[in-house]
mmCIF file of the N, C-alpha and C atoms, coordinates in Angstrom:
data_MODEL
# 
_entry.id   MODEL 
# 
loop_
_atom_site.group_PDB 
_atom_site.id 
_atom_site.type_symbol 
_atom_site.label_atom_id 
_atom_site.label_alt_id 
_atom_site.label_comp_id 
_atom_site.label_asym_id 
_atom_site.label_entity_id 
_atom_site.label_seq_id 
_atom_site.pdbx_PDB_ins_code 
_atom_site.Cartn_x 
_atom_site.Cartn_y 
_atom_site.Cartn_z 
_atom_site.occupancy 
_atom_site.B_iso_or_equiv 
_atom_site.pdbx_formal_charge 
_atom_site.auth_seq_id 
_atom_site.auth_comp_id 
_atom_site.auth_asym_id 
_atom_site.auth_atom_id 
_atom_site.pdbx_PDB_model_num 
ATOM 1   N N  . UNK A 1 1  ? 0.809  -1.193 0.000   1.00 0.00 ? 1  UNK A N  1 
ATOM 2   C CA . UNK A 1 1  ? 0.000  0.000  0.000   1.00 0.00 ? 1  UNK A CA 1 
ATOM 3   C C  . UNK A 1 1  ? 0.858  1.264  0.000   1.00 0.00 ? 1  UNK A C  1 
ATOM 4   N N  . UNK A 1 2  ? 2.227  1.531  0.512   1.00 0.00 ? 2  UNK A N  1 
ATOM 5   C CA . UNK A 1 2  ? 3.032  2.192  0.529   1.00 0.00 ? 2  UNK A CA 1 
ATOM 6   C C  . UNK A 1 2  ? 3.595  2.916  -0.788  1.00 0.00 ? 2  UNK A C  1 
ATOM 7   N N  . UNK A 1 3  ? 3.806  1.895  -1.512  1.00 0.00 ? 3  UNK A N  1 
ATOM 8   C CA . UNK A 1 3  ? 3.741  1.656  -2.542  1.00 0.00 ? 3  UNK A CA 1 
ATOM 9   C C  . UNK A 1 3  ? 3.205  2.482  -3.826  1.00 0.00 ? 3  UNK A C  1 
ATOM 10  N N  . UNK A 1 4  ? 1.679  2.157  -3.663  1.00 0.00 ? 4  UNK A N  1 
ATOM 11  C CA . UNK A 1 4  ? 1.061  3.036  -4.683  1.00 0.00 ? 4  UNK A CA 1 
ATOM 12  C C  . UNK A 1 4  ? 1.165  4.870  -4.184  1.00 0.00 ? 4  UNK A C  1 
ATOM 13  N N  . UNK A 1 5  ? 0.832  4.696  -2.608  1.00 0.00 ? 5  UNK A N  1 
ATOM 14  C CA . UNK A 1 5  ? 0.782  6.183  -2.422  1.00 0.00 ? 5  UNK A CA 1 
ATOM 15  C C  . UNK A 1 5  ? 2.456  6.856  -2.468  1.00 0.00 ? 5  UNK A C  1 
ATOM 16  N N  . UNK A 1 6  ? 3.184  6.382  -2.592  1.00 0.00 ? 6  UNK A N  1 
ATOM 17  C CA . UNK A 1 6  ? 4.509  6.685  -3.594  1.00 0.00 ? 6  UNK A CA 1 
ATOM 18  C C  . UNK A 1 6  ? 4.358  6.879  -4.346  1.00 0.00 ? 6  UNK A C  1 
ATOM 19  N N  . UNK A 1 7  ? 4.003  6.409  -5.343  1.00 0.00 ? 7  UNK A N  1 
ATOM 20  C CA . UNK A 1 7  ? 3.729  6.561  -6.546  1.00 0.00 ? 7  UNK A CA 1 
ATOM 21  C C  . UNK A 1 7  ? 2.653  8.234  -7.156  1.00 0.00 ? 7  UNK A C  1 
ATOM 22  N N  . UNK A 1 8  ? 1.355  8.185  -6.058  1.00 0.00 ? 8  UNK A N  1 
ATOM 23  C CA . UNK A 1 8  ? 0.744  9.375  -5.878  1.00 0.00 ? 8  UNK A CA 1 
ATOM 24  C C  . UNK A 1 8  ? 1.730  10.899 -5.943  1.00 0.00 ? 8  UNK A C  1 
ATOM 25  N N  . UNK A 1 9  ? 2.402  10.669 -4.924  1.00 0.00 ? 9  UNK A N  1 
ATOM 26  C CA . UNK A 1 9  ? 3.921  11.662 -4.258  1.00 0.00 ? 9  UNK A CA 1 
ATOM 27  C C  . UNK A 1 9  ? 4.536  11.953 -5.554  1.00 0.00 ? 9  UNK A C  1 
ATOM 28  N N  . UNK A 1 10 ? 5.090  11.108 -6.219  1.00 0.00 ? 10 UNK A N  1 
ATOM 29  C CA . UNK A 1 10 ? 6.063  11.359 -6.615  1.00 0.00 ? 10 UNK A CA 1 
ATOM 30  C C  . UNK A 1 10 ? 6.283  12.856 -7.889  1.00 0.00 ? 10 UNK A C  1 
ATOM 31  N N  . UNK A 1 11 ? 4.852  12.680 -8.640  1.00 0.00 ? 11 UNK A N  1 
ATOM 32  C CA . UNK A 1 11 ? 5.267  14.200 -9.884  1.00 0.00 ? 11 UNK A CA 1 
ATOM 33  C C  . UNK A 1 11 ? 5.253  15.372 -8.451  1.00 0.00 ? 11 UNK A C  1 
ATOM 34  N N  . UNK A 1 12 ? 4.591  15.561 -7.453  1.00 0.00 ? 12 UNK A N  1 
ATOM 35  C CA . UNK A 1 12 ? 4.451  16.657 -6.275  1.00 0.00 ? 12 UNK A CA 1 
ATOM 36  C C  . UNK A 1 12 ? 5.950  17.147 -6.687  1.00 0.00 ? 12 UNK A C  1 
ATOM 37  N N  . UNK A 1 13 ? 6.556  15.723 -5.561  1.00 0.00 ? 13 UNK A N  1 
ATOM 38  C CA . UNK A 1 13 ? 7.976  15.942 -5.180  1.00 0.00 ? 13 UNK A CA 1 
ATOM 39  C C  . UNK A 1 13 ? 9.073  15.815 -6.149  1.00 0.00 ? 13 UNK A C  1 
ATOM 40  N N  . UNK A 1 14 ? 8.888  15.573 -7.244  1.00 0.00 ? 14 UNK A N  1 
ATOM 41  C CA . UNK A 1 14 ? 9.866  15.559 -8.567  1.00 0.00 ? 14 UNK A CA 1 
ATOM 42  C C  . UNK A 1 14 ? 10.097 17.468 -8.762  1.00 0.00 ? 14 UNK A C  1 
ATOM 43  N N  . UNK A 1 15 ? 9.356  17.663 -8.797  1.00 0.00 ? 15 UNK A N  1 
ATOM 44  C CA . UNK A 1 15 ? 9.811  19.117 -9.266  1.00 0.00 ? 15 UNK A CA 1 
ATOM 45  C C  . UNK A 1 15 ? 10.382 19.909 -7.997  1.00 0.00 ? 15 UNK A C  1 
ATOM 46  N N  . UNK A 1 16 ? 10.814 19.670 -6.656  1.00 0.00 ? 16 UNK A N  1 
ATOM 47  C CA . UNK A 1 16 ? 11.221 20.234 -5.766  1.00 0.00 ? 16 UNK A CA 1 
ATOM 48  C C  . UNK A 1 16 ? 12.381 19.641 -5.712  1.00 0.00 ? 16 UNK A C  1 
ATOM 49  N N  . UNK A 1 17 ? 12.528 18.374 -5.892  1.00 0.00 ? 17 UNK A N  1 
ATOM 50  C CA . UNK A 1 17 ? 13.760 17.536 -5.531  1.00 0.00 ? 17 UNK A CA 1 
ATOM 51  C C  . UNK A 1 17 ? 15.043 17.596 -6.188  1.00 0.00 ? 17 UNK A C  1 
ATOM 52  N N  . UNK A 1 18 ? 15.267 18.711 -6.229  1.00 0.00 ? 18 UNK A N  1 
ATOM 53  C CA . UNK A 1 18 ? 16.730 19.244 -6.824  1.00 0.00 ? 18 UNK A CA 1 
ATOM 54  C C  . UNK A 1 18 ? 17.596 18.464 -7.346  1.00 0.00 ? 18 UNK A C  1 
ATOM 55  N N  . UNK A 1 19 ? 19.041 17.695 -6.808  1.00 0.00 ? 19 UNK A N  1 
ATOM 56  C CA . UNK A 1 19 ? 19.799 17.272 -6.890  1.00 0.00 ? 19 UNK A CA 1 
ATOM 57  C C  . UNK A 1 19 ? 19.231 15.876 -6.917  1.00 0.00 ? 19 UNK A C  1 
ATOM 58  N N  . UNK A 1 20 ? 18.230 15.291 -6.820  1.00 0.00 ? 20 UNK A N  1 
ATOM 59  C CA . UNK A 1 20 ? 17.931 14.030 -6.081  1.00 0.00 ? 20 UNK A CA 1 
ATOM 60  C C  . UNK A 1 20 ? 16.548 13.766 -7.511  1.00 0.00 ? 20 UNK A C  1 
ATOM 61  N N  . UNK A 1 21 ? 16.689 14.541 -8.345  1.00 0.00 ? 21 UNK A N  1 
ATOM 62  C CA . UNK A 1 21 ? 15.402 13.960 -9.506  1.00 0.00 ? 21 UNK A CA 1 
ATOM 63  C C  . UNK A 1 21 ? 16.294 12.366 -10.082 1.00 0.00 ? 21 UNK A C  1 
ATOM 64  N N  . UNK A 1 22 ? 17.088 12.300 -10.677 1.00 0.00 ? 22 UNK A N  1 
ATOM 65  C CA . UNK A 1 22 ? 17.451 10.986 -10.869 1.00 0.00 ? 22 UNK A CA 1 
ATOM 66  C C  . UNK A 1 22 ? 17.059 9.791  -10.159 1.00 0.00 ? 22 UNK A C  1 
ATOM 67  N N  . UNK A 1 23 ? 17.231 10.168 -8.828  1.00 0.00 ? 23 UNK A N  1 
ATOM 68  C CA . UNK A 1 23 ? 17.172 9.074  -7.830  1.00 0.00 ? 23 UNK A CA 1 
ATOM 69  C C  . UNK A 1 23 ? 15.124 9.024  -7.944  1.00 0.00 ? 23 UNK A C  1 
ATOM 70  N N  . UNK A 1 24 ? 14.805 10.195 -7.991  1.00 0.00 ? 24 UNK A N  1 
ATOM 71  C CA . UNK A 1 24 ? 12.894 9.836  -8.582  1.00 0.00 ? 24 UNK A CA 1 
ATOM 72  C C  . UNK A 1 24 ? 13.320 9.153  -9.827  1.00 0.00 ? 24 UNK A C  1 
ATOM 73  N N  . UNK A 1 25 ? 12.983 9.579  -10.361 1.00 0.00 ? 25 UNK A N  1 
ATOM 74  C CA . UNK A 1 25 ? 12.965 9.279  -11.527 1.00 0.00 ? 25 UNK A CA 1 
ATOM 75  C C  . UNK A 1 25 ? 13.444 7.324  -11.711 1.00 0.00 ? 25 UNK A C  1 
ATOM 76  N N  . UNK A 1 26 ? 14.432 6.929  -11.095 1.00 0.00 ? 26 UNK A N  1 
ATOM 77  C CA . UNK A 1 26 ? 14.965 5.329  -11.362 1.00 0.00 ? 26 UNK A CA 1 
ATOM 78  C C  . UNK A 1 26 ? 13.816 5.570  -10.041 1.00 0.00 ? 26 UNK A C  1 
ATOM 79  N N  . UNK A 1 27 ? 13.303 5.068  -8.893  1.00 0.00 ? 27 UNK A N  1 
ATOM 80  C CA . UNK A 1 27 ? 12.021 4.804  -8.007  1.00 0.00 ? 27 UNK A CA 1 
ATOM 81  C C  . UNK A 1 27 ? 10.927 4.472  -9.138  1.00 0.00 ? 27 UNK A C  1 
ATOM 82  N N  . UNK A 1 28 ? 10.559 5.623  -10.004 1.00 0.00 ? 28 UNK A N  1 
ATOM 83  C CA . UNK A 1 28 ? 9.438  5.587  -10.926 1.00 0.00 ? 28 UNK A CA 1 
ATOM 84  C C  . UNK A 1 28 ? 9.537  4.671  -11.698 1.00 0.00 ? 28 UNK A C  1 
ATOM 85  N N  . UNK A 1 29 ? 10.740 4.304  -12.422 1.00 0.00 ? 29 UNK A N  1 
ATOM 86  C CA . UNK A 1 29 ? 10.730 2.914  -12.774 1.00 0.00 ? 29 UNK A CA 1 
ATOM 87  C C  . UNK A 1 29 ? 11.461 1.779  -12.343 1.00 0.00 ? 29 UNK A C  1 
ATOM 88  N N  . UNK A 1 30 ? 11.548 1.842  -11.179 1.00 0.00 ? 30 UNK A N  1 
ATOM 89  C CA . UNK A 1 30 ? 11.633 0.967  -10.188 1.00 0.00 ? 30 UNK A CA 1 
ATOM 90  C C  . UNK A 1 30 ? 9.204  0.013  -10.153 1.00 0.00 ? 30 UNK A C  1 
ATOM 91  N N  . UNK A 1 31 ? 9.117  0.963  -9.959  1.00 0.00 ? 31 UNK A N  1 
ATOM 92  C CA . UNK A 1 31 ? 7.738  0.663  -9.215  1.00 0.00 ? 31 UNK A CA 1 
ATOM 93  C C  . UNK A 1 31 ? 7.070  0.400  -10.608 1.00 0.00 ? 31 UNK A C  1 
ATOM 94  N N  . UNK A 1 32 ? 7.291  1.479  -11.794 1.00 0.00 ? 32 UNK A N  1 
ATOM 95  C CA . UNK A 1 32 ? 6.502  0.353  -12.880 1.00 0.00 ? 32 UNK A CA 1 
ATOM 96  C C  . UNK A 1 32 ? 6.927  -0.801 -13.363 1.00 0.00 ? 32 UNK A C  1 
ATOM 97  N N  . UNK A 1 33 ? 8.075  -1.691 -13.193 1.00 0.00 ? 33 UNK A N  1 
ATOM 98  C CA . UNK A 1 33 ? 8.487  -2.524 -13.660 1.00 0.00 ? 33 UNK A CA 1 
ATOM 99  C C  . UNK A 1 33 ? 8.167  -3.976 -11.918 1.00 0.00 ? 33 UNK A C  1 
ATOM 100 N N  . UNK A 1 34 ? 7.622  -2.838 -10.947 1.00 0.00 ? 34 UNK A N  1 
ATOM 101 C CA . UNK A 1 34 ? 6.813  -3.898 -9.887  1.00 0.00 ? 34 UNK A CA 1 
ATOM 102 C C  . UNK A 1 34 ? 6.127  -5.435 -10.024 1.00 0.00 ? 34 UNK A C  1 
ATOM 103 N N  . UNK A 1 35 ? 5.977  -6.750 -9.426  1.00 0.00 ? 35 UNK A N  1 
ATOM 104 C CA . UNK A 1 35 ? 5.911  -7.580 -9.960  1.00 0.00 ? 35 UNK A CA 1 
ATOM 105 C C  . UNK A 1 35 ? 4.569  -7.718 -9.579  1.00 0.00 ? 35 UNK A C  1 
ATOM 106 N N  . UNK A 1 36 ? 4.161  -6.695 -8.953  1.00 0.00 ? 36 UNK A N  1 
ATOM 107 C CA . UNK A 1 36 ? 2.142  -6.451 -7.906  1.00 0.00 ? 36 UNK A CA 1 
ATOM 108 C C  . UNK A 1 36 ? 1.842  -6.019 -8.886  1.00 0.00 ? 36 UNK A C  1 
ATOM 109 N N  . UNK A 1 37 ? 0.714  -6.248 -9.949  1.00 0.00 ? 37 UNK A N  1 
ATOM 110 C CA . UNK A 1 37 ? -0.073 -5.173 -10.254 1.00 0.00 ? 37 UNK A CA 1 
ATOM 111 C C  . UNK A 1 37 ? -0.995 -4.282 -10.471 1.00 0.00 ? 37 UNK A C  1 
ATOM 112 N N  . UNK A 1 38 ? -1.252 -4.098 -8.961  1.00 0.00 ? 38 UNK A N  1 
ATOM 113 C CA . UNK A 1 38 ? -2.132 -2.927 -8.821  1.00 0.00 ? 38 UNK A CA 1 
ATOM 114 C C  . UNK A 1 38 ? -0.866 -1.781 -8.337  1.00 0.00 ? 38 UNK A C  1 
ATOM 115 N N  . UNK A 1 39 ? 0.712  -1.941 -8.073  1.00 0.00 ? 39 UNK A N  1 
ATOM 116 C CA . UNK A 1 39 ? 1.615  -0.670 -8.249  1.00 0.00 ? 39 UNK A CA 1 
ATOM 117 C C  . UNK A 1 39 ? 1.419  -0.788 -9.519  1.00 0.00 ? 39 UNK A C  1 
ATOM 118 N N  . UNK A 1 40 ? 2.157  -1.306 -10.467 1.00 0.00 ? 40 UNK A N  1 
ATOM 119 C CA . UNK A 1 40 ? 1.971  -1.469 -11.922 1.00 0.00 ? 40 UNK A CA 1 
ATOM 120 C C  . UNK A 1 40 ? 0.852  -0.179 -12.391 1.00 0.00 ? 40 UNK A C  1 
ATOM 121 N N  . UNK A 1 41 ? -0.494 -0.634 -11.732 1.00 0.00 ? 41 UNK A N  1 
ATOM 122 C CA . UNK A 1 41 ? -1.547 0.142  -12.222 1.00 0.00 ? 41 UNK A CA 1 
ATOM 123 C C  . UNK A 1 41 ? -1.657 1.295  -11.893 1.00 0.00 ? 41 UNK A C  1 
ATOM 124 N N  . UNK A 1 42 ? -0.914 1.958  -10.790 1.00 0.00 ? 42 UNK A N  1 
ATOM 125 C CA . UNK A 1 42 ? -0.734 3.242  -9.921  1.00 0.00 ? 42 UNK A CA 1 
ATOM 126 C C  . UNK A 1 42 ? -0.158 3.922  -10.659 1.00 0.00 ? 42 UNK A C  1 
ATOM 127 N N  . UNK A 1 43 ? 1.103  3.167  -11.337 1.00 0.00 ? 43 UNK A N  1 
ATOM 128 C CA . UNK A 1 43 ? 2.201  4.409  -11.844 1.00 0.00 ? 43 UNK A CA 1 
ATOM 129 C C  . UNK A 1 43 ? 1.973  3.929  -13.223 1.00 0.00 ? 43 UNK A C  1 
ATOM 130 N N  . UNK A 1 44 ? 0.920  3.685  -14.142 1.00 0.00 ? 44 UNK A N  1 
ATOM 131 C CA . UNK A 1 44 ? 0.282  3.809  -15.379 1.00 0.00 ? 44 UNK A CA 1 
ATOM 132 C C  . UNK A 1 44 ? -0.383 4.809  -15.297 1.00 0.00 ? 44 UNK A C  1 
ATOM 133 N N  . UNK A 1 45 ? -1.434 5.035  -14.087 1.00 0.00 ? 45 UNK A N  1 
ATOM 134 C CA . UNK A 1 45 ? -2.362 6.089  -13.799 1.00 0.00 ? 45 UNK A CA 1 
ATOM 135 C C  . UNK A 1 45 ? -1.829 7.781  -13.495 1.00 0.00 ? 45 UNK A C  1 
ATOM 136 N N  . UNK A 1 46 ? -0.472 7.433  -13.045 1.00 0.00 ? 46 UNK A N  1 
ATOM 137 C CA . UNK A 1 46 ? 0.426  8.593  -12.613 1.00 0.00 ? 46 UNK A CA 1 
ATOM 138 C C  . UNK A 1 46 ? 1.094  9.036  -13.740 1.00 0.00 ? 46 UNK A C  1 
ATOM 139 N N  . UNK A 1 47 ? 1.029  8.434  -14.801 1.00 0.00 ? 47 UNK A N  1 
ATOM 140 C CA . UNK A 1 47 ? 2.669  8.494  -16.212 1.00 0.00 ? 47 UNK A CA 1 
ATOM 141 C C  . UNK A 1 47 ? 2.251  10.005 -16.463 1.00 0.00 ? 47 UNK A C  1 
ATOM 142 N N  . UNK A 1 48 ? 1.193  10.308 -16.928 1.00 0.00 ? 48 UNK A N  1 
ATOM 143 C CA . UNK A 1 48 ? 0.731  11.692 -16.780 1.00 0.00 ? 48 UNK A CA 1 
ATOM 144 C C  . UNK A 1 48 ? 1.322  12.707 -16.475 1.00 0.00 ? 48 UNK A C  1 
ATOM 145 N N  . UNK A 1 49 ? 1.227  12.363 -14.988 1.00 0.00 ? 49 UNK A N  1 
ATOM 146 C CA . UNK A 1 49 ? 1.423  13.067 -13.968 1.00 0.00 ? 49 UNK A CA 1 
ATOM 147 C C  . UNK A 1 49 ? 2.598  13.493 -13.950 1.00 0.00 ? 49 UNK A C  1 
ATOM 148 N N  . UNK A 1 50 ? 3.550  12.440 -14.296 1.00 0.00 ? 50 UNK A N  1 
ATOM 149 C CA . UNK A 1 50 ? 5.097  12.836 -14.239 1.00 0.00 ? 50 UNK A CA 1 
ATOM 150 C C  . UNK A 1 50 ? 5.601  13.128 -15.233 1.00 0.00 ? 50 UNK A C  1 
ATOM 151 N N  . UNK A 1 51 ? 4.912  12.963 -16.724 1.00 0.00 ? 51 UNK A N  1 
ATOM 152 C CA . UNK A 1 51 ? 5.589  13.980 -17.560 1.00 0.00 ? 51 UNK A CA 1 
ATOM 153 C C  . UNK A 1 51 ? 5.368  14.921 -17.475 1.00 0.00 ? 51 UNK A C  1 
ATOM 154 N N  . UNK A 1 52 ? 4.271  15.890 -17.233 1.00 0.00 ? 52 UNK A N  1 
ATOM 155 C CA . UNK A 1 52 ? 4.361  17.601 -16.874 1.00 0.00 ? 52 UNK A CA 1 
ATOM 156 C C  . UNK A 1 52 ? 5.496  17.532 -16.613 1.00 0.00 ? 52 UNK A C  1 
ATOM 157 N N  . UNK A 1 53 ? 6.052  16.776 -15.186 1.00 0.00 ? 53 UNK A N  1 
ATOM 158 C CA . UNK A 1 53 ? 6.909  17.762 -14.620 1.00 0.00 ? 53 UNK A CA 1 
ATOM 159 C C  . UNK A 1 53 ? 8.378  17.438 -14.853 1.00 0.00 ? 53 UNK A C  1 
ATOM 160 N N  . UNK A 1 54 ? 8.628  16.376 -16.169 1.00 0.00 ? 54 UNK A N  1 
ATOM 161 C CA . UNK A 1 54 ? 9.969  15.560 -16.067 1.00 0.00 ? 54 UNK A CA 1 
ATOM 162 C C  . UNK A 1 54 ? 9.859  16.843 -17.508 1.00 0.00 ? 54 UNK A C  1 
ATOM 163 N N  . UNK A 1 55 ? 11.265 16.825 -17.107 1.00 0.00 ? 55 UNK A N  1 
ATOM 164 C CA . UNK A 1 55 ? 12.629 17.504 -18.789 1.00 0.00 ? 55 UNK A CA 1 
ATOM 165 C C  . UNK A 1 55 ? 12.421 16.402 -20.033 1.00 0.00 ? 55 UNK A C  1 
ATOM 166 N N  . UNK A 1 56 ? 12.358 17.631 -20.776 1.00 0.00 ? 56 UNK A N  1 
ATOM 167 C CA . UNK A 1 56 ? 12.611 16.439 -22.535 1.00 0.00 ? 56 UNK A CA 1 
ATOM 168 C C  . UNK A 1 56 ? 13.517 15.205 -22.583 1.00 0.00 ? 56 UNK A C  1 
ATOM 169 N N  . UNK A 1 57 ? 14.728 15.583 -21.873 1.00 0.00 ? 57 UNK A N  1 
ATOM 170 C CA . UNK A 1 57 ? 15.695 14.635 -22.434 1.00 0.00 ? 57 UNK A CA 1 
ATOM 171 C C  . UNK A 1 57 ? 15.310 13.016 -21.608 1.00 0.00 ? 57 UNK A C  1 
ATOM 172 N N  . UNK A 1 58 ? 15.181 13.375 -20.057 1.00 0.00 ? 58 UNK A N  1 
ATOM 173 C CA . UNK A 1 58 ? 14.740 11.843 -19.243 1.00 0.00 ? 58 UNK A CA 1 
ATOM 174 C C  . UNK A 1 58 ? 13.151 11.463 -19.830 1.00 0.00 ? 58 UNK A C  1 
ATOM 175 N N  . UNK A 1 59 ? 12.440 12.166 -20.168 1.00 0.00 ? 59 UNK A N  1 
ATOM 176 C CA . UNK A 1 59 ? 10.990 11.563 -20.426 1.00 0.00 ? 59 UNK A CA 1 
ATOM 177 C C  . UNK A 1 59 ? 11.284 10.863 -21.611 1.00 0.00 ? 59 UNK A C  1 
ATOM 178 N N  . UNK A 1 60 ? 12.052 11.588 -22.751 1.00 0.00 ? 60 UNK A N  1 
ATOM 179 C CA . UNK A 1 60 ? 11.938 10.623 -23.819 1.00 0.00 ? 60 UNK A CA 1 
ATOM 180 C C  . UNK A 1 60 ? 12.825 9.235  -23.680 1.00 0.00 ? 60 UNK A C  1 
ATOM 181 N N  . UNK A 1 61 ? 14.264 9.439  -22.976 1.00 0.00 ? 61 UNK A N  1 
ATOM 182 C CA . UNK A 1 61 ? 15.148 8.253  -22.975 1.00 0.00 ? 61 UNK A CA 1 
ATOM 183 C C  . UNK A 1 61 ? 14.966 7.171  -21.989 1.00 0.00 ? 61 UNK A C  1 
ATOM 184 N N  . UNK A 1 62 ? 14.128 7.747  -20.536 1.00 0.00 ? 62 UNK A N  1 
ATOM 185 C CA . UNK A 1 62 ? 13.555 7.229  -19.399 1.00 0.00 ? 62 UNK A CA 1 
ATOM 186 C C  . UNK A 1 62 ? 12.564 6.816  -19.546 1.00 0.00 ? 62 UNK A C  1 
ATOM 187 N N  . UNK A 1 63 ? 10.994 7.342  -19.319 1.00 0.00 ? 63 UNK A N  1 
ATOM 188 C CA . UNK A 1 63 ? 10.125 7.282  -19.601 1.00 0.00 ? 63 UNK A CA 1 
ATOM 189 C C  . UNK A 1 63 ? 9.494  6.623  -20.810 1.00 0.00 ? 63 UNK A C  1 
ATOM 190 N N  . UNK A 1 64 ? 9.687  6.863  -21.394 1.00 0.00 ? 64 UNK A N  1 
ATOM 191 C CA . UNK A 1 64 ? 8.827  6.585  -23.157 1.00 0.00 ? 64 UNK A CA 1 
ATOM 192 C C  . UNK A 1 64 ? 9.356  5.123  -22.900 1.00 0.00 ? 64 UNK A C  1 
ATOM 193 N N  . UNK A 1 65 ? 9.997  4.352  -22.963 1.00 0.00 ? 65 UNK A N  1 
ATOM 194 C CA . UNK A 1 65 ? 9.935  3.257  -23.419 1.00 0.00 ? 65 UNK A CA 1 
ATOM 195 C C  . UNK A 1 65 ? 9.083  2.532  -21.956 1.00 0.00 ? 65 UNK A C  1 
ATOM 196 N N  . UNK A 1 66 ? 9.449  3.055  -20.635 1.00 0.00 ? 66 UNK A N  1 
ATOM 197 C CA . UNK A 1 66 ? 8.618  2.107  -19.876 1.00 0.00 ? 66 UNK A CA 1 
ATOM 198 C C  . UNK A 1 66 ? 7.107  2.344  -20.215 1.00 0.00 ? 66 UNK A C  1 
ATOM 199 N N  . UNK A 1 67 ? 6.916  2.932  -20.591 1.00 0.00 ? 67 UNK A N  1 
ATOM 200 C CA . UNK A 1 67 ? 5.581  3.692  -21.048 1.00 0.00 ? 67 UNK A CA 1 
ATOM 201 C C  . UNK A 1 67 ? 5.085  2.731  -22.259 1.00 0.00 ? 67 UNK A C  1 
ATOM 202 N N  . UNK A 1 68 ? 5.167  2.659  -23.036 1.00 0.00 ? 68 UNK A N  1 
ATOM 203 C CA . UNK A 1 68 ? 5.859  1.621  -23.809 1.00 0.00 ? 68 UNK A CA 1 
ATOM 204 C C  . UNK A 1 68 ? 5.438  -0.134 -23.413 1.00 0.00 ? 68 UNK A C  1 
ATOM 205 N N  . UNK A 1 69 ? 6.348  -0.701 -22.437 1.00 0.00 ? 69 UNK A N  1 
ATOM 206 C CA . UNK A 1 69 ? 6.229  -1.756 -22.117 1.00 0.00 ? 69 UNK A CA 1 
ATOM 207 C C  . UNK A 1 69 ? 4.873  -1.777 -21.124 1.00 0.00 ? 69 UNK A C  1 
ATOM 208 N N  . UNK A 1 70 ? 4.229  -0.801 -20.519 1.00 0.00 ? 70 UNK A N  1 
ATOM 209 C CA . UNK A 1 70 ? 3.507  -0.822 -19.506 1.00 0.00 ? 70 UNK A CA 1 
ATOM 210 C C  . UNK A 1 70 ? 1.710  -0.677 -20.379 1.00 0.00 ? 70 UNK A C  1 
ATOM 211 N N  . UNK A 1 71 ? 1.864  -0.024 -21.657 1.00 0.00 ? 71 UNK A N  1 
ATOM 212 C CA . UNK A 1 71 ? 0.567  -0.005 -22.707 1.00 0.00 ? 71 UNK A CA 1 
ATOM 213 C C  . UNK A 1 71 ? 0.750  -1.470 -23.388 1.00 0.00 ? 71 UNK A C  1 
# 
């Protein structure tokens, strides 16, 4: 349960987390590549969420493909 509401947190605290977005960012796909899936289903519901607030370069080389394996 921890889990998903991590997942909730995370676009909030991505854009405050200065020095430490990488370390979000591998969490985020840490948790979509989860072997539960109702996390799985949390951070499908969140992908959204965290591109607003992710940079061009990690959404497309990061993101997009888990994005990708998770559709």
């Amino acid at each position: 349960m921890s889990r998903i509401s991590a997942v909730g947190l995370l676009s909030c605290a991505y854009s405050r987390s200065g020095m430490f977005k990488e370390k979000f960012r591998a969490k985020f796909i840490e948790l979509c590549h989860e072997e539960t899936p109702i996390v799985r289903r949390a951070t499908a519901k969140q992908m959204g969420e965290i591109c607003q607030v992710l940079e061009r370069e990690p959404l497309v080389n990061d993101i997009l493909p888990v994005f990708r394996q998770l559709a």
